[in-house]
N, C-alpha and C positions, 0 to 999 in steps of 0.2 A: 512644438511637436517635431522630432526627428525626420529624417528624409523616407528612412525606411517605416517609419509607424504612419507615416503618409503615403507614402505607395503602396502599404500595405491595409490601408484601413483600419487602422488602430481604433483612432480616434473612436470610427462608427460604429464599430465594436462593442465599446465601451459605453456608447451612449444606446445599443440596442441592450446591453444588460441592466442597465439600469446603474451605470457606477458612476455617478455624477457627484452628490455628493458623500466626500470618501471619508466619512467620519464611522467608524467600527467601535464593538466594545456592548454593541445594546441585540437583541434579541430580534432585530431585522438587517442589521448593518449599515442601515442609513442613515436612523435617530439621531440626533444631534445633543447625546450625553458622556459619548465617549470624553474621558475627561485622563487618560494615561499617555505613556511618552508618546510622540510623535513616531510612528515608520514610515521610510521613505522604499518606497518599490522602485529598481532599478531593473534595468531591461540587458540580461547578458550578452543580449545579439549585438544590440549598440549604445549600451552603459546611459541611454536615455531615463531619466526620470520619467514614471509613469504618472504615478502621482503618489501621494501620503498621506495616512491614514492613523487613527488617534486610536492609542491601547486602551484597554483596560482596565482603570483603576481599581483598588479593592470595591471602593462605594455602587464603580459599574458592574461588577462582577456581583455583586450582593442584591441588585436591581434583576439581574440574568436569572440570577438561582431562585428569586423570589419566583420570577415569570412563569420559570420551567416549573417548579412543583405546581403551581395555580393550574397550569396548561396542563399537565399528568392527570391531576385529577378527572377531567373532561375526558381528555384522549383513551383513556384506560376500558372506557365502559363503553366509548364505541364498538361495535360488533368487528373481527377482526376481517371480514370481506368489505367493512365500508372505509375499513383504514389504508387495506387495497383499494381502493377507488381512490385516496385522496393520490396516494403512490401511483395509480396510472396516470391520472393528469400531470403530476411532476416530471414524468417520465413523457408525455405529450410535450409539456413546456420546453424539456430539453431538444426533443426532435425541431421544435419552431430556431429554436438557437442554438443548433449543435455550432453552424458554421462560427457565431464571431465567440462564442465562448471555446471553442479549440485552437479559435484564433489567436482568444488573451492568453490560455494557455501556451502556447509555442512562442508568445510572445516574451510572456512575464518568466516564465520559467526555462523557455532556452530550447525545448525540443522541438522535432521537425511536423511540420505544418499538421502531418497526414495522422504524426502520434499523439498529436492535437484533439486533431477528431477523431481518430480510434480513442482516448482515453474517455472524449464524453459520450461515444456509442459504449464505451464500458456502462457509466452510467446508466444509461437508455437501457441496457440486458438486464441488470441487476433490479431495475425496476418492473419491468416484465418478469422477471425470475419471484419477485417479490408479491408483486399480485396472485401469480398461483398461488405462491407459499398463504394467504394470506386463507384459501379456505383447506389449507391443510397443516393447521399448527394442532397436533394429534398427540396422546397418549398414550395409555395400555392400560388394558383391563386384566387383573389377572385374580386366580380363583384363590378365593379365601381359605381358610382350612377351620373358620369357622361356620356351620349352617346358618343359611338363612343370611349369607351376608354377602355384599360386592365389595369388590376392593379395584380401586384402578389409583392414576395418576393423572396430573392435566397439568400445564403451563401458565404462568401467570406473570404481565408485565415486568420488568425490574423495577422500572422506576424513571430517573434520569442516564442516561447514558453522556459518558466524555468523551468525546474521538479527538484523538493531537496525532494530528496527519507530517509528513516531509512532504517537503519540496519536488521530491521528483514527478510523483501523482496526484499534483494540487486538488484534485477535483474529485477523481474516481471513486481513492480509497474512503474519502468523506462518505459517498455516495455505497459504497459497499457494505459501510456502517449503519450509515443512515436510515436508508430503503428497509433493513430486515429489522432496526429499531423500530421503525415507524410500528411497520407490520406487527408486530409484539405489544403493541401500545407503548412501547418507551417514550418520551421524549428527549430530547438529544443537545449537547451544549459542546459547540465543535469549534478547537483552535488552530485555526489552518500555522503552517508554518508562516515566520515572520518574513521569509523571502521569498513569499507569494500571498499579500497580503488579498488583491484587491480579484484574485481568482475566489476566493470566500466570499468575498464580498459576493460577487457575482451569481454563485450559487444560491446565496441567502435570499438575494433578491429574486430569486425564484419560484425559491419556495415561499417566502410571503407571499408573493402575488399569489399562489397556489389558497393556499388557507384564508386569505384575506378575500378570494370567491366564493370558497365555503362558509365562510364567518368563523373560521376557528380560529383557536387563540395562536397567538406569534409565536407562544412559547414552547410550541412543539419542534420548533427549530430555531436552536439560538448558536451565535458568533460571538467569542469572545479573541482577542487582538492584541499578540504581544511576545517577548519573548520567554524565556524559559520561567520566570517570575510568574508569568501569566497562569502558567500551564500547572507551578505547584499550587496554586490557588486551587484547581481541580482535583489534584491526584490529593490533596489532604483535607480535603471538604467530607464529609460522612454522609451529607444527602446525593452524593454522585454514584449510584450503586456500582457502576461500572466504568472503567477506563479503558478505551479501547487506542492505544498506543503502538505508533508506526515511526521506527527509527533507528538509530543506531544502538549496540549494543550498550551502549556506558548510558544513554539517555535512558534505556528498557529496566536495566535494572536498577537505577533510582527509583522511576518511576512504581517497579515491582515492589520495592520495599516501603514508599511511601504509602500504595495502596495498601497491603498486605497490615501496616503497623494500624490499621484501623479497620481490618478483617475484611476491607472489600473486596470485588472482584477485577480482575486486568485480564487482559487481553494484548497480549503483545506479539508483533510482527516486527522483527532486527534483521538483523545484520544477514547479508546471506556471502558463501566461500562459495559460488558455483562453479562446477567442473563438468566438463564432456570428455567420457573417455572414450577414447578412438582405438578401435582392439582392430588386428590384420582383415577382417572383413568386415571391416567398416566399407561404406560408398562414400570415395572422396568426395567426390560433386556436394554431395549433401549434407559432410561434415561442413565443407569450408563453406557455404551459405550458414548453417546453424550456428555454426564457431563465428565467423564473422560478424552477424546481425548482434548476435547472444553480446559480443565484447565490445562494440562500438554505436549499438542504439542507442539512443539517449545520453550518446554520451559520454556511457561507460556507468548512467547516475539509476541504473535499479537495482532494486534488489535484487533482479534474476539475473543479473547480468552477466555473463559467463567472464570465470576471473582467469579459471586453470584448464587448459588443454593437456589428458592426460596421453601419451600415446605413446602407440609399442613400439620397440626399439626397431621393429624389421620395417615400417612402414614410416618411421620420424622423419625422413629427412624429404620425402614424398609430400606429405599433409604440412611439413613444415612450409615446405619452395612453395606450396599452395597457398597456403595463408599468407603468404608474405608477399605473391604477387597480388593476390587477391588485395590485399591491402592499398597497392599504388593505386588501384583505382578509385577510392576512394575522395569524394569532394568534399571538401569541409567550409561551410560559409553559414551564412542566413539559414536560419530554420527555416521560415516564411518562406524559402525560393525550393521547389520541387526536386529540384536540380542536384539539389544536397543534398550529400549524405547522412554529414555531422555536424552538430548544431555547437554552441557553447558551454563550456560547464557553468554552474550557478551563478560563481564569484569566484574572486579574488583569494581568498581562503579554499575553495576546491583547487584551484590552481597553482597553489602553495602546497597543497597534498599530494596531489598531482607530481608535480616539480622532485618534491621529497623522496615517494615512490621507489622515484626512477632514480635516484641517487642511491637511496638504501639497495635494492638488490644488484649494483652494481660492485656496492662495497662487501656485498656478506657474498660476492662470486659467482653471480651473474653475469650475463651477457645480453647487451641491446641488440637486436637482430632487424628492427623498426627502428629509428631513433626516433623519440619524442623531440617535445619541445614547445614553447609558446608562438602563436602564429602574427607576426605585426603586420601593419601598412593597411591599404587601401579593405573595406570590409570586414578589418578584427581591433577596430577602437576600442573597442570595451576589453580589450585585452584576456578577455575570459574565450577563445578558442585556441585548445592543443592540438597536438599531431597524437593519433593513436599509435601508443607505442606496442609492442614484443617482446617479451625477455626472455632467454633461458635459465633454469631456474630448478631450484630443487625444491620439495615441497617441507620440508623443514626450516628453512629461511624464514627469519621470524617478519619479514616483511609480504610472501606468500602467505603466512597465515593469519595475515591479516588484511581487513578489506577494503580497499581503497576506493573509492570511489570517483571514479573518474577511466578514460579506455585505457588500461593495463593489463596486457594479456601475458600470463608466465605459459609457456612450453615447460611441461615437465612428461620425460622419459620413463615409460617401467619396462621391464622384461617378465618372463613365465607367461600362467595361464592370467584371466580376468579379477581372478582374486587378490591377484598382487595388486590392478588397477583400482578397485572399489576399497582395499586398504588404503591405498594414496588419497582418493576421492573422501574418504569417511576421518581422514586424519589433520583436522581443522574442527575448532570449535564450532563453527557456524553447522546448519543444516535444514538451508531452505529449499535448493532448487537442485536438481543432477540429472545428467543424460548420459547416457551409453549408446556408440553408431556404431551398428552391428549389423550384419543379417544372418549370423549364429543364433540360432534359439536358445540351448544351452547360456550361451553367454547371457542373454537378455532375460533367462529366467533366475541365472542366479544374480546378473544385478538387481530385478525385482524382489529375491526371494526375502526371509528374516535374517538370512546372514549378506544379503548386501546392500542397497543405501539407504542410508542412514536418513536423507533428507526427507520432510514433508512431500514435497513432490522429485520423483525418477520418472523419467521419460527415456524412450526408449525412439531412436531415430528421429528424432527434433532435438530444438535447442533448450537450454535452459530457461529462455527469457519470452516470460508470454505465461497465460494462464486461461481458461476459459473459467464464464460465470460459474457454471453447471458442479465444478469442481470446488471443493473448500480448500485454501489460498492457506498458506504459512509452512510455519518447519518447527523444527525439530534441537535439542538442545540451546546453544546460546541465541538461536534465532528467537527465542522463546514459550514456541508451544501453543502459540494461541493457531485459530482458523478464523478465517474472512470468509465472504460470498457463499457460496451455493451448498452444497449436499445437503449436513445438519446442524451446518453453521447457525441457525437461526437461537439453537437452544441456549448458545451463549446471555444470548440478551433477556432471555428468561429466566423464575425461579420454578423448578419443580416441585410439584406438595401429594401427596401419598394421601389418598382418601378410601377410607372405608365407612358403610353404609351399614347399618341392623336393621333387616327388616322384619323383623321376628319380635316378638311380645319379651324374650327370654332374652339377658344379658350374658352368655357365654364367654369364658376369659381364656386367653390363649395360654396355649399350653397345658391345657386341660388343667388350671388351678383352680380350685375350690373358695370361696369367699362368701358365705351365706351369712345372710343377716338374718 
């Protein structure tokens, strides 16, 4: 065990979740049939082994799918307020472990302690958000234009659902999925990412313990273990009625084609270009906290992450000297230590993205205003923490329009009125997350309006990065289209069916046709 996984309680962490034996690939995550390659979990804080966990083979994946359909059939006919009950205890269990499971999260995946435990109180909302929902899954009734007849609609499980979560939200986004499947009577066959293997794992053991006091079957929440091989195992299966897919653009749209070439359903959350334009009555105070947090939490590794600072010309060089101081104070070490700001990125390969980045927009005619860099010696042996960089930048640069993941923050310049800014902000494939800092109402109503942004979620004086349950989560063109968590997200996970009733002796045919026998 590491210095740091010992002063920080790794170990007991590990052994309050239940990830002792780290064998994956089966429908609890501890079964001892995983039989696919070996993953080895490495810790970006300090490149420590955590430990390694056994894929997927097809024979285990074929044990999984058997499980899940057996388990649907049960879970379907439960009543949908007792399937909220089994979700509120899951949601009890989390509150008993939020501490060391935000633990192994900030551990295994690199973020700071506290977005640790924010990401499983994500959890916790989503399951309380999930019980109401569970006696309000509702239809419409609407009048027939035949006599004597009702005509309404109602919701009806899908089936199995597939969630293939990233690395940046090991835990949440599963659990965003999960929680409204439950509730729908789905059940669910979820493959966390390969570079957070044993965060699955942990959740898995969970929710068994959860069903295994009710006596229901395992297969209402099943783990499968591996990398991209694993995951087409799902997206080209025909009993998987749904894919619910969280990741980059180039992963989203295989994935769309592979579900699509067998008519099923996806559900995709990619890539996000996020921007805050800063217009001349904007509050700086409160851009450089939103701009700041938005570009350098996690990392720089969400999807809401703020990539582009758009701002007006009379006010640039103000919000810029701002940000830029604002920057030096920044600490970058240990997620696990309070103290810190900035945690690690993932690997070694973000790091190389990273590195790349900042070489490309220096070459298409940028300017460093931050210097990046890789950080060595005492505290960054795992070699995986940077310096958050700044660029100047224009939004045309083919490396701005595209998303790096990792803290890279472009300054980009407009003049005119707002319209020129939400052109800037709209002019990038992606279209998940956008903010406008204003206290112009004009301004804030035509960022709002249909002629300006384009992304699933605009906010208007916060940042881009962050979401509440309450809200349905995703965006818009190459981000994919899909919605997560709260409003009317849930309908995803369902199929809708059109029912009409005759309660009359008399068979009347619509449209007033005639057909007598």
């Amino acid at each position: 065990m590491s210095k740091i996984a010992a002063e920080f309680g790794i170990n007991d962490a590990l052994k309050k979740l239940g990830v002792k034996e780290i064998n994956s690939g089966t429908s609890t995550g501890t079964n001892n049939f995983g039989s696919g390659e070996v993953l080895s979990s490495y810790s970006p804080v300090d490149g420590a082994l955590i430990g390694k966990v056994k894929g997927t083979s097809n024979a285990d994946f074929e044990k999984v799918m058997t499980s899940a359909s057996s388990a649907f059939k049960s879970w379907r006919l439960k009543p949908a307020p007792q399937r909220g009950e089994i979700v509120r205890q899951f949601g009890d269990k989390l509150r008993e472990l939020k501490e060391p499971l935000g633990k192994l999260v900030s551990y295994e995946m690199g973020k700071s302690y506290q977005e640790g435990l924010g990401e499983v109180q994500e959890m916790i909302d989503i399951c309380d958000f999930a019980v109401g929902l569970s006696r309000q899954l509702h239809g419409l009734t609407m009048h027939s234009e035949r006599p004597g007849h009702r005509m309404y609609e109602q919701y009806h499980p899908l089936g199995i659902v597939g969630i293939i979560s990233a690395f940046n939200f090991p835990v949440a986004v599963w659990a965003w999925n999960t929680a409204l499947a439950w509730i729908c009577g789905d059940v669910c066959v979820w493959k966390p990412s390969e570079k957070t293997p044993l965060c699955g794992i942990a959740c898995q053991n969970i929710a068994a313990q959860v069903f295994k006091e009710n006596d229901l079957p395992e297969g209402i929440s099943c783990l499968i273990n591996g990398d991209y091989k694993v995951g087409e195992m799902m997206t080209q299966d025909i009993r998987v009625a749904l894919v619910s897919a969280t990741g980059s653009i180039r992963m989203g749209k295989i994935v769309a084609q592979a579900v699509a070439a067998r008519l099923g359903k996806s559900l995709l959350e990619l890539g996000g270009n996020n921007a805050i334009i800063v217009t001349p009555d904007a509050d700086i105070k409160m851009t450089v906290i939103g701009a700041v947090f938005g570009a350098v939490g996690t990392a720089g590794q969400r999807c809401t992450s703020t990539r582009r600072l758009i701002i007006h010309e009379s006010i640039y060089n103000q919000v810029k000297d701002a940000v830029v101081g604002a920057y030096k104070q920044l600490r970058i070490g240990n997620p696990l230590d309070e103290n810190n700001h900035v945690g690690p990125l993932i690997d070694s390969e973000a790091v190389g993205m990273y590195l790349e980045a900042l070489k490309k927009v220096v070459n298409e005619g940028g300017k460093l205003i931050v210097e990046g860099g890789v950080l060595e010696g005492e505290g960054y042996e795992s070699g995986c923490y940077v310096k958050p960089a700044i660029a100047e930048a224009k939004n045309d640069f083919e490396i701005v329009q595209h998303e790096t993941f990792a803290p890279v923050l472009y300054l980009l310049k407009y003049s005119g009125g707002v319209k020129n800014a939400i052109a800037i902000q709209n002019g990038v494939v992606q279209g998940l997350s956008s903010a406008i800092m204003t206290n112009n109402l004009r301004e804030a109503e035509n960022f709002l309006s249909h002629a300006g942004s384009d992304c699933g979620i605009a906010n208007v004086n916060i940042g881009t990065s962050g979401a509440e349950i309450g809200g349905a989560f995703g965006g818009e063109k190459e981000t994919g289209g899909g919605r997560e968590s709260g409003s009317d997200a849930w309908k995803v996970y369902m199929r809708r069916q059109t029912n009409t009733i005759n309660y009359t002796t008399e068979l009347p045919l619509a449209q007033g046709i005639k057909f007598d026998l």
